[in-house]
Structure formats: structure tokens, C-alpha cells
BAROTOR-284999 format. One record per residue (C-alpha): residue in one letter; x, y, z. Coordinates in steps of 0.25 Angstrom, whole numbers, plus 5000, padded with zeros to 4 digits. Example, Ala and Ser with C-alpha at 12.3 -4.5 7.8 and 13.67 -1.06 7.14 Angstrom:
2
a504949825031;s505549965029;
% end
This chain:
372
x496949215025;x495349215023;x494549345020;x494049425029;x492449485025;x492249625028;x491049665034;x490349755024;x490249885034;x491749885033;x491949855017;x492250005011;x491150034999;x492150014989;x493449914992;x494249954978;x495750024986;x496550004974;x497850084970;x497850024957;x496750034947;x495750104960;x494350134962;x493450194953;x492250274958;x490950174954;x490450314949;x491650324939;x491150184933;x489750234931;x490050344924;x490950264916;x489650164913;x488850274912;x489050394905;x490450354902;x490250214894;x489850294882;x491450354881;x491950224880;x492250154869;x492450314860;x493250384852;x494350454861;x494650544850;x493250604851;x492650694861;x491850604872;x493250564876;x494250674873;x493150754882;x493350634894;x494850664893;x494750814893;x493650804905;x494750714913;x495950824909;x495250924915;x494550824927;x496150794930;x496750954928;x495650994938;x495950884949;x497450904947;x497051064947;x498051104937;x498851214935;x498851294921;x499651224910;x499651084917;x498850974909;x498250854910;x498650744900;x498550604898;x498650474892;x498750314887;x499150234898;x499450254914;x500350294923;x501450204917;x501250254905;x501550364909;x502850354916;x503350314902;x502850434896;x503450514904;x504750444902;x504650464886;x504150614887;x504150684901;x505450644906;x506450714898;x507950654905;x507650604919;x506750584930;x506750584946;x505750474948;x505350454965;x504750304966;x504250274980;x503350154976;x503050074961;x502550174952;x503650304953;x504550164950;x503850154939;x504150304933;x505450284935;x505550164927;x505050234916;x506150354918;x507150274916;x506750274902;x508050254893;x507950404887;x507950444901;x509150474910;x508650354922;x507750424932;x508050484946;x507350384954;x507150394970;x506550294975;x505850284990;x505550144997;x503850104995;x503050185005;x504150315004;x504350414996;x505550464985;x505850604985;x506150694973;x507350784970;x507850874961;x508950824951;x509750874940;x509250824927;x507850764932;x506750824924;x505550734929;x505250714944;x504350594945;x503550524957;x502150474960;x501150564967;x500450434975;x501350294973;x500350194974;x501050074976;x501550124990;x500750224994;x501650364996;x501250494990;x502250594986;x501950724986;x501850814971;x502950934970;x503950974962;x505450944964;x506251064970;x507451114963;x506951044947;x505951164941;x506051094927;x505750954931;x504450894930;x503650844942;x503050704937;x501950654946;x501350494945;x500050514951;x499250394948;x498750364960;x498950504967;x498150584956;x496650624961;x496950604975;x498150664980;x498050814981;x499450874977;x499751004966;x499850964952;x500851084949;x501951034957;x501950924946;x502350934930;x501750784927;x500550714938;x500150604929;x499450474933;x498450374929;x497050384934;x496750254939;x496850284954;x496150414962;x495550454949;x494950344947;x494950284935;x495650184926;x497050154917;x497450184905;x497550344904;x498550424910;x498550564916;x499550674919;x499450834923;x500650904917;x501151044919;x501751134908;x503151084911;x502750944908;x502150974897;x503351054891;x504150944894;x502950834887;x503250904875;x504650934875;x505050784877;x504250734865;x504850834857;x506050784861;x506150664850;x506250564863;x505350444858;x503950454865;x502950334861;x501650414859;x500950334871;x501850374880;x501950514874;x501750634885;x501650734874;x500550654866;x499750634878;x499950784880;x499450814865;x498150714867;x497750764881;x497550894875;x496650844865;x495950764876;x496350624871;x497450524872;x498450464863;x497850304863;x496250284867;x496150344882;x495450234893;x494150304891;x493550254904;x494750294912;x494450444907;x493050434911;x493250374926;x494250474928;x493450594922;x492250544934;x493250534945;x494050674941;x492350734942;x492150674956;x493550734961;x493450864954;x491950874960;x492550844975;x493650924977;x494650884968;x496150824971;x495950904985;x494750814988;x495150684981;x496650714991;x495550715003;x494850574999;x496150514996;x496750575010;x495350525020;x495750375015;x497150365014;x497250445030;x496150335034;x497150225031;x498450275035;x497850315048;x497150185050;x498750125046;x499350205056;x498350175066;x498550025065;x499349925071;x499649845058;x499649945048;x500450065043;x500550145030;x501650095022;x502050245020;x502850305032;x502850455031;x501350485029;x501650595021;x501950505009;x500650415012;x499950435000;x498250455000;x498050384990;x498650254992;x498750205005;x499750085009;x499750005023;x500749915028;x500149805038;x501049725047;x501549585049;x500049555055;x499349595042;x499349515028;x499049645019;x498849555008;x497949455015;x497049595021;x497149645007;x496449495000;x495449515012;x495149655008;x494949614996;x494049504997;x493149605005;x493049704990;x494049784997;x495049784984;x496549824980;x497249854996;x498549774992;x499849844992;x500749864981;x501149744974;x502549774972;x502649824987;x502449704994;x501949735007;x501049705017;x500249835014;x498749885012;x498849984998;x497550064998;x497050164989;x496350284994;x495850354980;x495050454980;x493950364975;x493950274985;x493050324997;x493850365011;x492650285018;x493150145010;x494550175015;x494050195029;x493050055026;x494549975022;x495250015034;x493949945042;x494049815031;x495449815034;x495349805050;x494349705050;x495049615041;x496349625047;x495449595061;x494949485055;x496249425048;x496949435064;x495949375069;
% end
């Protein structure tokens, strides 16, 4: 099927709607050109860099508003690195593990480690959501915050009836634009490639008392912990501002920009407002149509963050997606693994509500002009 062009005066100002590696503020880049360039390539033993990782420490406790005794730490790798982490040293016998899309699969992979009595896993069908609930003998509670390969959100509170549990939240994707109260969780970790716009290779969790307690009481346990993967070292080294293996320099220095240009606004109640404008423009515009409909049913588990549309028999979603891409309007295809005729699109708070609102007219016209 042959492209259709745009017209300019419907082309949104910047086409990048990526839920994998997503926009980055061209403001971000030329500080990192700028000012930036001159921390790459030094000693992260020293003090330009320790500085940079206390400055995002504190940049990520006053966005996540903290309570007293809760940290931030971090670490080598992302978020799948993390899930094995927390297998070696934050799950101590077993864990209830929700998976409603590709990534809370993932988690429970890794907690069915051998060491590890096999997890409680509940799963929900793509676009639904799993539930937790309290069970004997479960010391870790574990679901993403935002799933990004199906676009559900599930909400962030503490399971009723299990006080000595931990709550374990993957935020990748939710963290920095989905407003929500750190303290109904023990572990909100994620990678911060995605609303806080930056790059991989560093992971990122806000941990309470109770997580910390158990950090150390596991790696004092003899269990066998390889050092990268070592909650407690990360623990030791984030207090010193530094991580175990030479940090992504740049990916500390975009994120340091984007946390001043949310903390300057408003914070996680502004960014949940930005993220909210786009993601109500597209479900409404879905609900509105006659060939379109979000994928997730109950609009309560619609996530504003990332946004999924499911097109009738009468729309070629991948053949509107190469359209749209041949237009610089980038990264609308769903989910790989999901296979469905489906629209994913991201609605990060870096990306401008005004864009969105620009896509949904790129989207119309092509679709004119494919039936046509």
C-alpha cells in the first residue's frame, strides 16, 4: 500500500511516540553538548560525577516526595537487571508476582529462581488487569506500576492482611508521569529511559526502611549474591554517591535536566497532568470513532502514559503505522509479541499534548486517504 504525505499543518512539531528508548527534550541534548560534554570521559570516583549522582538522588527523592527513612539508590544495568537482583537479595522465600502484559512476565521469571520457593503468579489476559492477595508465606508483592507492552496501569497500595511483606513496584515506564504515594510502596524501582527522559544503562529504586532492613539481612544471610547484582552494595555505593562499575555518565546528566524541568513545574502532580491532557485526547478520540477502540475495556485500568488502540477489519494498523512513519511521525506500532492490529502510543510527559492532538489529525487524514 503506498504512502500517504501529510500536509505540514497537520505534522505534530516533534513525531518521536516511542514506549521503548522515548523522547528526549532537544534542551536535554544541549546541555549534554554544552556544559555537560566536559563530564564525559572522567573519573566517577571523583567529585564532578559523585556530585551529578547525588544531584539526581535528591532531583528523584523530591519528585517521588519521600517520606523520612526512604532512599534513593541505584545501579549497573536496567530494569532486568534489576529483577534479578531482587531475586538474589530482596526476595527472601517467595513472591506474588501479577503479570498482565510482557514485563511483570518477566519478574516472575526471575523469582522462580532455584533458591526460591516458585512464585505465586496471577496472571490477567493483555489489556486486563491481575489482582494481588494476601498469602501465607509470600514476603514480596510484585507488579508493574504502568505495563508498557499493553497499556494497563495498576494502581500502587499495599496488600491488606500481609504487614511484613514488601510492596515491589516496576515503574519503568510509570515513574515521572503518574501521580501515585511512594509510601504505600517498600521498593519503586525502574530504569529512567521513558517519562524521565533519558538513556539505559543505570537503574533506579526508592526504598523504604523495611526494604532496606531486609537488603541487608539477606546478604547477611550467606545466600550467594554476585556483586552486580548485589542490592546491599548498591545500597553501600549510593550513599557514597557512586556505583559499583563506571555509571552511564550521560544517562545521569539527561536525567539530572529532565528532574529540574519537572521539579520547576509542579512536580509528579504536574508531569500526572501532561501525561493525562494526551492520553484523554486519544482515548476520547478512540471512543469516538467508528473504527477505533482502546484495547483496555474498563477505563480505570487505561494507563496515561501509554496509550493502546485496537482498529477494525477496515484498518491495516501496520500499514497506517509505515505510513506514519514515512511522514517522521515514528515508533506507533504495537507490541511485538502482542500481535494485534493495534496503535501503541506513548504520552510521556516530554512529549507535547499539542503533538498528540497533531497525530490524531495525521492519523485521520491517512486513513481518508488510504479508503479512498
Amino acid at each position: 500500500m503506498p504512502h500517504v504525505t501529510l500536509p505540514r499543518e497537520i505534522l505534530p512539531a516533534d513525531g518521536r511516540f516511542g514506549c521503548g528508548p522515548s523522547k528526549i527534550r532537544p534542551e536535554q541534548v544541549a546541555a549534554l553538548a554544552g556544559p555537560g560534554a566536559v563530564l564525559l570521559g572522567t573519573s566517577h570516583r571523583q567529585a564532578p560525577i559523585k556530585n551529578l549522582v547525588g544531584q539526581v538522588r535528591a532531583g528523584l527523592s523530591d519528585l517521588l516526595r519521600l517520606p523520612n527513612g526512604y532512599e534513593i539508590i541505584l545501579g549497573n544495568g536496567g530494569s532486568s537487571a534489576f529483577w534479578d537482583a531482587a531475586a538474589f537479595g530482596l526476595i527472601e522465600n517467595r513472591a506474588q508476582n501479577l503479570v498482565f502484559g510482557e514485563f511483570g512476565g518477566k519478574f516472575a521469571a526471575a523469582a522462580a529462581a532455584p533458591w526460591l520457593e516458585a512464585p505465586d503468579v496471577r496472571k490477567a489476559e493483555p489489556g486486563s488487569r491481575a489482582v494481588s492477595e494476601a498469602v501465607e508465606g509470600v514476603d514480596v508483592y510484585a507488579w508493574p506500576h504502568n505495563e508498557t507492552s499493553t497499556g494497563v496501569a495498576a494502581p500502587v497500595e499495599r496488600v491488606v492482611g500481609d504487614e511484613g511483606a514488601l510492596t515491589v513496584i516496576d515503574a519503568t515506564s510509570a515513574a515521572g508521569g503518574i501521580n501515585f504515594a511512594v509510601s504505600q510502596a517498600d521498593v519503586y524501582y525502574f530504569a529512567p529511559q521513558k517519562n524521565l527522559g533519558s538513556d539505559g544503562g543505570l537503574w533506579f529504586a526508592a526504598v523504604s526502611p523495611a526494604a532496606i532492613e531486609r537488603i541487608e539481612r539477606v546478604a547477611a544471610s550467606g545466600r550467594y549474591i554476585p556483586a552486580f547484582l548485589s542490592l546491599k552494595d548498591a545500597l553501600v555505593n549510593s550513599r557514597l554517591n557512586q556505583t559499583l562499575n563506571t555509571p552511564a555518565v550521560a544517562t545521569l546528566f539527561l536525567l539530572d535536566k529532565q528532574l529540574e524541568w519537572l521539579n520547576d513545574r509542579g512536580g509528579l502532580g504536574w508531569a500526572a497532568s501532561r501525561t493525562s491532557e494526551s492520553s484523554d485526547a486519544l482515548y476520547a478520540w478512540a471512543e469516538e470513532s467508528s473504527f477505533a477502540t482502546p484495547f483496555v475495556a474498563d477505563p480505570a485500568d487505561r494507563s496515561p502514559v501509554v496509550v493502546t488502540i485496537d482498529f477494525d477489519e477496515t484498518v491495516d494498523a501496520k500499514a497506517l503505522a509505515s505510513s506514519l512513519r514515512s511522514n517522521g511521525i515514528v515508533d506507533t506500532e504495537p507490541y511485538r509479541k502482542l500481535g494485534r492490529n493495534q496503535l501503541r502510543i506513548a504520552t510521556f510527559v516530554s512529549i507535547e499534548p499539542d503533538d498528540v492532538r497533531q497525530l490524531i489529525k495525521a492519523i485521520d487524514y491517512t486513513l481518508d486517504a488510504m479508503r479512498a
